[in-house]
N, C-alpha and C positions, 0 to 999 in steps of 0.2 A: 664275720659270718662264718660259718661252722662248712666245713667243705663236706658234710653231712646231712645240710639243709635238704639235699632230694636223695629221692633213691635212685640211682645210679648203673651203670655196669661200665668197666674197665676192658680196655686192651693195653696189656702190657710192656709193649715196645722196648724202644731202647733207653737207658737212664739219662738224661742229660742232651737226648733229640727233642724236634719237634714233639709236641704236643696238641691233639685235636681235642675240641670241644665240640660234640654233636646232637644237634638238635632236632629232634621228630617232627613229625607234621601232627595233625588235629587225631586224634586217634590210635596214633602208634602209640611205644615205649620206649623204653630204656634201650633197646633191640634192635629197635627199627633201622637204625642207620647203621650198625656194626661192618653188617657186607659189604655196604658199597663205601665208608668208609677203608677196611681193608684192599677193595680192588682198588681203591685210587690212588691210595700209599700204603702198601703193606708196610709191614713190620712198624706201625704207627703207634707210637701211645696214643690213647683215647680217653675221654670221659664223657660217656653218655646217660645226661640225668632225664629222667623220667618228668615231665609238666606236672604240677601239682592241685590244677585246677581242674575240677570233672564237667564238661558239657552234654546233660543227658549218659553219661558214662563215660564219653568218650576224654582223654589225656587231653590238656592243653597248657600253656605255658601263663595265659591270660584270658583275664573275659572279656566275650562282645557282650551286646545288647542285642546283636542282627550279623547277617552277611557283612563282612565291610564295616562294618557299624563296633569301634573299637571301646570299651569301658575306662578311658585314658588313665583315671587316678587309678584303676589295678594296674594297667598295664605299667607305669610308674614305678608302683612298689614291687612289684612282680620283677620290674628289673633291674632295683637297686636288690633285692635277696639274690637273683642269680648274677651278679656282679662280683656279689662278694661271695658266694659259691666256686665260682672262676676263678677270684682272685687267691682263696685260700689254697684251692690245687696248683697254683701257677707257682706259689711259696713255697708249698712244699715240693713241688717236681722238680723247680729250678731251670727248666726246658729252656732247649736253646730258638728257639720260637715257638709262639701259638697261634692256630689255624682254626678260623670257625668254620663249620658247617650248616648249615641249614635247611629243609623243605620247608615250605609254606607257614604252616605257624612257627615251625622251630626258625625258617627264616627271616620272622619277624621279630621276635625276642633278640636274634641274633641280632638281627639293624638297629634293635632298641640299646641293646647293649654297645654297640659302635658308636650309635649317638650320643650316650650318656656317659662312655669311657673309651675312648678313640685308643688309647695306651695298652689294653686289655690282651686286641689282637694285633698282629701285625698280617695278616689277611685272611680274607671269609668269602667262602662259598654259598652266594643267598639265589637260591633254588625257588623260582617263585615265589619270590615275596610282594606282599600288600601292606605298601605303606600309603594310607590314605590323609596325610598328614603333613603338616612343614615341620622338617626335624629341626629341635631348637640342638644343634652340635656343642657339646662342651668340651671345645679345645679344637687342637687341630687333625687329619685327616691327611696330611702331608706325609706321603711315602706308605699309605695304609696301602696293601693292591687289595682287590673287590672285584669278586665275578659274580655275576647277574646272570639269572640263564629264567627264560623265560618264556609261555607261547603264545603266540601270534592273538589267536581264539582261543586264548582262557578264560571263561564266564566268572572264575573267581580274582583273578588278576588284570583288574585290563590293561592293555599295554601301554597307554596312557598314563596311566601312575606307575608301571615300569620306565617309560622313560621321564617323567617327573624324576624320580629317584636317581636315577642317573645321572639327571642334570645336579640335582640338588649335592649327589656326593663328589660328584667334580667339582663342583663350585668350591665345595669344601676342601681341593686341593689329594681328593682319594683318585689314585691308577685305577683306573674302572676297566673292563672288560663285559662285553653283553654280549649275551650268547642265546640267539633266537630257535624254536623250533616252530614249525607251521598248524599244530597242535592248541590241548587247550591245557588242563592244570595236573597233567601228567608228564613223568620224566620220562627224555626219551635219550638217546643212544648219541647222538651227536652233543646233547650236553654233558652227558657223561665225558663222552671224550675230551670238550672243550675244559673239565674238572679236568679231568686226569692230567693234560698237559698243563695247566694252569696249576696246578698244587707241585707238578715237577718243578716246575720253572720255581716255585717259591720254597721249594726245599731246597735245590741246587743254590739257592743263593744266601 
């Protein structure tokens, strides 16, 4: 796959660091995550692609049918192209780790992609995600870390299938970390922070 398959935008970082790959929520862009990527690790390499699917306008990485309600065989192919999207930047950068990001929809593509290629990353930040689903795991999950951050009263996430997910990525042998806010499917300031020191800790090591 063509590491040209989306449109894109870059942070430059260091040659031969970390690398982020960061993924938008339902109506962002290429753009969306740039800033708070920067505050959480500056000086980051980044690759931030733009979803290729339009809902009513709005960017997304896959289709539903409804709220909650996922279109599996795109979501599928949808995540074997950004797979290999990731994997062709990952060859050419050569990064001495990669780190996902994700909100909402970008944090569900991101889980789809952990599901489907555990090797990919070696850990992701999934910002309310909705997995309404049993991930069928291809491979292992052992030594992956994973922070969840999620709210209490999210009418798009229920916390119910926040901690389904949790159970399901432990079971698979992933370091999980869950990071709650009292909120509902907005980012707020304590998970930020719970980010920030959690991408420290996985840079320092």
């Amino acid at each position: 796959m063509s590491k040209d398959a989306y449109t894109f935008t870059t942070l430059p970082g260091t040659a031969g660091g970390p690398l982020a790959f960061l993924f938008h929520g339902t109506g962002g862009n290429e753009n969306q995550m740039l800033g708070l990527a920067l505050e959480l690790l500056p000086g980051i390499a980044a690759i931030s692609p733009r979803g290729d699917v339009s809902e009513y306008g709005a960017a997304r990485f896959f289709r539903r049918t409804g709220e909650g309600v996922y279109d599996m065989d795109d979501l599928a192919l949808r995540t074997t192209k950004m797979a290999g999207f990731v994997r062709a930047h990952i060859e050419e950068a050569k990064p001495s780790s990669v780190i996902g990001l994700g909100f909402s929809n970008g944090a569900n593509i991101l889980a789809s992609l952990i599901f489907a290629e555990p090797a990919l990353f070696d850990a992701a930040v999934l910002m309310h995600p909705l997995i309404p689903f049993k991930p069928d795991v291809k491979g292992d999950l052992s030594g992956r870390r994973i922070l969840i951050t999620a709210g209490r009263r999210d009418p798009i996430c229920p916390p119910e299938l926040t901690l389904r997910l949790d159970s399901y990525l432990r079971a698979e042998g992933a370091e999980v970390t869950l990071e709650w806010h009292d909120g509902g499917h907005e980012m707020r300031q304590n998970e930020i922070e719970a980010a920030r020191g959690f991408l420290a800790a996985v840079k320092a090591a």
